[in-house]
N, C-alpha and C positions, 0 to 999 in steps of 0.2 A: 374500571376497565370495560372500552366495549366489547363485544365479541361475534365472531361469528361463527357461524356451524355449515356446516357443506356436508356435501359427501361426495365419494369421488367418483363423478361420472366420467363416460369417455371422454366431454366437454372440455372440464378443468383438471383432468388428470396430468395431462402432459402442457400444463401452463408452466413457465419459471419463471422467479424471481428473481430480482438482481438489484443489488446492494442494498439486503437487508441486513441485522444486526442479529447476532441469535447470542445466547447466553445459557449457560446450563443453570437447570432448574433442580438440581440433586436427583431424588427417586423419579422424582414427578417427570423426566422429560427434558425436555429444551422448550426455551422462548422464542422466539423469532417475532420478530417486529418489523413492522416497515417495509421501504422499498418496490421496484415495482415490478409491476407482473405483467408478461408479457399480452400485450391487447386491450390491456385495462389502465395501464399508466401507473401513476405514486399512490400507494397506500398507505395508511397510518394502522391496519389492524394489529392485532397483536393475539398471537397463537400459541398453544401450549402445546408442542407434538411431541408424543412418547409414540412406543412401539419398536419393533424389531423387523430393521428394514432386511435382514437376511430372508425374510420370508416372503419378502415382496417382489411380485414382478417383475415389478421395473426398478428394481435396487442396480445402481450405477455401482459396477465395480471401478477403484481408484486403478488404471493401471500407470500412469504418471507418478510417480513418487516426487518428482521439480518440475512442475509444471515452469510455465512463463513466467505465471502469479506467485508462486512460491519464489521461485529467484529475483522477484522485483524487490519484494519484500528483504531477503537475504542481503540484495543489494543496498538496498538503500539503508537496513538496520547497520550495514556495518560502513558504508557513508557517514550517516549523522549519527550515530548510536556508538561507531569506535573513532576512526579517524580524522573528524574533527574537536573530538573532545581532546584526543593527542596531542594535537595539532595545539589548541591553546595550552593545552600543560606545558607543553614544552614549550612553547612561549612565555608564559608566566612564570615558570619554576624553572625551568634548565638555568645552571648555574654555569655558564661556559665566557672564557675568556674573549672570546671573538660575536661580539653581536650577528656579525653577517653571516656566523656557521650558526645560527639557531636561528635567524630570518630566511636563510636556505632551509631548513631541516622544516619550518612550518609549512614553505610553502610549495617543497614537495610533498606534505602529506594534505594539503588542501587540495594540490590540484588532482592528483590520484582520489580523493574524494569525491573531488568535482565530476571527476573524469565517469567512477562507479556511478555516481548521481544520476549521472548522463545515460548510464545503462541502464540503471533502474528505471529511470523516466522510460524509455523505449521499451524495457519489457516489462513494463504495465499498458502501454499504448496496443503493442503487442497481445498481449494478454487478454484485455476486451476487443478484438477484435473480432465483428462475427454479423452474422446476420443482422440490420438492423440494430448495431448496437450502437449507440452515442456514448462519447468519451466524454470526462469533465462533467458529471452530472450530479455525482453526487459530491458532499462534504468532504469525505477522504480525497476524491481527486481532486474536487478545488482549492484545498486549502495543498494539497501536494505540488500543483502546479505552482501552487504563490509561493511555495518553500522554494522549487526550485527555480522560481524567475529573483528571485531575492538573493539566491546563491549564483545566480549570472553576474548579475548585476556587480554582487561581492567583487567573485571575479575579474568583471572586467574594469571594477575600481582598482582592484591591487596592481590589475599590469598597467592602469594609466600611472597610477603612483610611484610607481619603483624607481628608482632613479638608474639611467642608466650605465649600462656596465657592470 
């Protein structure tokens, strides 16, 4: 590991970082990796920060308990994490007399997925929005915007497909 040592002057005190990865470290602290910092661009360092931010100056009280970020997440975990895994059970396993009541039954819990998906994407858009902030930068967004251009796409294969009526 490389590392670096600072200390905090007025300079880099009030820098931030954005989209790093941080991981708890047991006794020892938190890791935090990566990401970049504002003035400086992408970093690859890697930090070990312990201590008790109640003692600190500039300790950020949370007063948000849902922020943007949190309900994007919310959103979109119960998108692809509940209602589309539904969606195919009940296509696969429902055991029902009428094909066309379980090809209804899938494809209103896909488009009500869809539909969350759609909100989830806008308040993560939402959510980095701010000074100088570019969207799509990092790995979590690009690979979320390809989840969700693949889920359009889904979409608007199924309603070429349907037959009408």
């Amino acid at each position: 590991f490389g590392h670096k040592v600072t200390t905090a002057t007025a300079e880099n005190r009030l820098k931030r970082r954005r989209g790093h990865s941080m991981v708890s470290a047991g006794e020892y602290g938190v890791i935090l990796f990566g990401g970049e910092i504002d003035g400086e661009g992408l970093t690859n360092e890697v930090w070990l920060l312990s201590g008790n931010p109640d003692g600190s100056r500039l300790a950020i009280r949370c007063t948000n308990r849902l922020s943007y970020f949190h309900l994007h997440g919310i959103a979109m975990f119960v998108a692809y994490g509940l209602l589309v895994p539904i969606a195919i059970i009940i296509t696969r396993y429902a055991k029902c007399s009428s094909k066309k009541r379980i090809v209804v039954i899938h494809a209103v819990f896909q488009i009500i997925s869809f539909l969350l998906a759609t909100v989830g994407l806008a308040l993560a858009i939402v959510s980095t929005s701010g000074a100088g902030r570019r969207h799509f930068q990092f790995s979590h967004a690009i690979l979320g915007l390809l989840l969700y251009g693949l889920t359009l796409g889904q979409v608007l294969y199924a309603a070429a497909a349907l037959p009408p009526g």
